[in-house]
ZAMARGU-4260 file (C-alpha; in steps of 0.2 Angstrom, whole numbers, plus 5000, padded with zeros to 4 digits):
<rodrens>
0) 4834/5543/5202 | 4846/5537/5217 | 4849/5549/5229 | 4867/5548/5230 | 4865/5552/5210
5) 4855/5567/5213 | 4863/5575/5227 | 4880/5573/5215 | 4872/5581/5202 | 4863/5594/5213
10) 4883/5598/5220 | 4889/5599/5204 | 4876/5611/5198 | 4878/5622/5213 | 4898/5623/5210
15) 4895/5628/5195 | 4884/5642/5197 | 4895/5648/5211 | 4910/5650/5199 | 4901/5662/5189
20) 4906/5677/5180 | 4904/5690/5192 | 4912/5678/5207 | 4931/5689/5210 | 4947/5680/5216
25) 4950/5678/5236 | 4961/5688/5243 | 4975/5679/5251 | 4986/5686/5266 | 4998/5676/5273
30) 5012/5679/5287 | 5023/5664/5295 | 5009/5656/5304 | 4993/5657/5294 | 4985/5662/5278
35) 4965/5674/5279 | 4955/5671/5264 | 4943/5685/5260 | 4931/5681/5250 | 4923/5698/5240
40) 4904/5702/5243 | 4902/5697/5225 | 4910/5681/5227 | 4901/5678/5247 | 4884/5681/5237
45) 4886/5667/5225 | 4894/5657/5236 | 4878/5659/5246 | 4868/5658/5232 | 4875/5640/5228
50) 4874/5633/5247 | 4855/5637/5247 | 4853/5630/5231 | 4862/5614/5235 | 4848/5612/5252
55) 4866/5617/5265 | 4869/5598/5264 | 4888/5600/5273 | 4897/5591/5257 | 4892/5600/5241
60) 4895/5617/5253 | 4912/5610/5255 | 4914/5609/5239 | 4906/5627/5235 | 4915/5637/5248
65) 4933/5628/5252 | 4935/5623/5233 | 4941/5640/5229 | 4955/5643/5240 | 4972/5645/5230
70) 4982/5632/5242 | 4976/5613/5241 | 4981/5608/5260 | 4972/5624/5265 | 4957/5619/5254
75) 4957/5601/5261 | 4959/5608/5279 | 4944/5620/5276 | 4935/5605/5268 | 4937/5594/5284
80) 4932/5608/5296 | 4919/5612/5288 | 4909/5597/5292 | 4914/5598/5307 | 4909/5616/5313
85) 4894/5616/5299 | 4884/5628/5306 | 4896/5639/5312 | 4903/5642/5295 | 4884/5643/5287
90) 4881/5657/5301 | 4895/5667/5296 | 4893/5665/5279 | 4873/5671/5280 | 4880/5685/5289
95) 4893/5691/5278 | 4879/5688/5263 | 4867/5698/5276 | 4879/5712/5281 | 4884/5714/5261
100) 4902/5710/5268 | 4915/5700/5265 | 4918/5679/5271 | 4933/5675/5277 | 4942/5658/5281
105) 4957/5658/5291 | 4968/5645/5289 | 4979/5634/5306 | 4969/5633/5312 | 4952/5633/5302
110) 4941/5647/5305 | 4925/5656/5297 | 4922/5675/5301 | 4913/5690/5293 | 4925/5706/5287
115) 4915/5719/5286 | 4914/5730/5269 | 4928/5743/5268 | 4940/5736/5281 | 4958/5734/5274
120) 4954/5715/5267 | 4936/5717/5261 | 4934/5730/5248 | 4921/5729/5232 | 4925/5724/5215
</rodrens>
């Protein structure tokens, strides 16, 4: 099989198992500047889940993490940003995984943090 197949099919795969049932919405808070994205712990866990299963390769985690915010230019910028701070944004998403917390992408520009569980934005189920 070619590689450019398999890691295709690997991405896919990987997206969607991170869509699963017990993955929540985002949580979207905006003011005039930017948008914060929080991700649910939930939701961080299978997105991490589906990173790991996917071997971290920097497009399919694209695909996995920026894939479910509700604004397509955010998405894309997240997308692009991504590869570029890589493991940056794998750091903080095994942190938030780790801390059972929430991971959060704010938006203008791109950046990937940990929310700690029970703070305003990052509350269970």
């Amino acid at each position: 099989m070619r590689p450019a197949l398999l890691i295709t099919i690997v991405a896919v795969a990987a997206l969607l198992l991170a869509m699963s049932a017990d993955a929540r919405p985002v949580r979207t808070d905006c003011s005039r500047r930017t948008c914060s994205y929080t991700f649910p712990p939930a939701t961080t866990a299978a997105m991490k889940r589906a990173a790991d299963r996917a071997g971290w390769l920097a497009g399919p985690a694209a695909d996995i993490i920026c894939v479910r915010l509700p604004h397509r230019p955010a998405a894309l910028a997240c997308a692009a940003a991504l590869k570029i701070t890589y493991e940056h944004a794998r750091k903080r998403l095994n942190q938030a995984y780790a801390q059972g917390g929430c991971f959060t992408i704010t938006a203008s520009p791109v950046r990937f943090s940990v929310t700690p569980l029970g703070s305003r934005s990052c509350v269970s189920g």
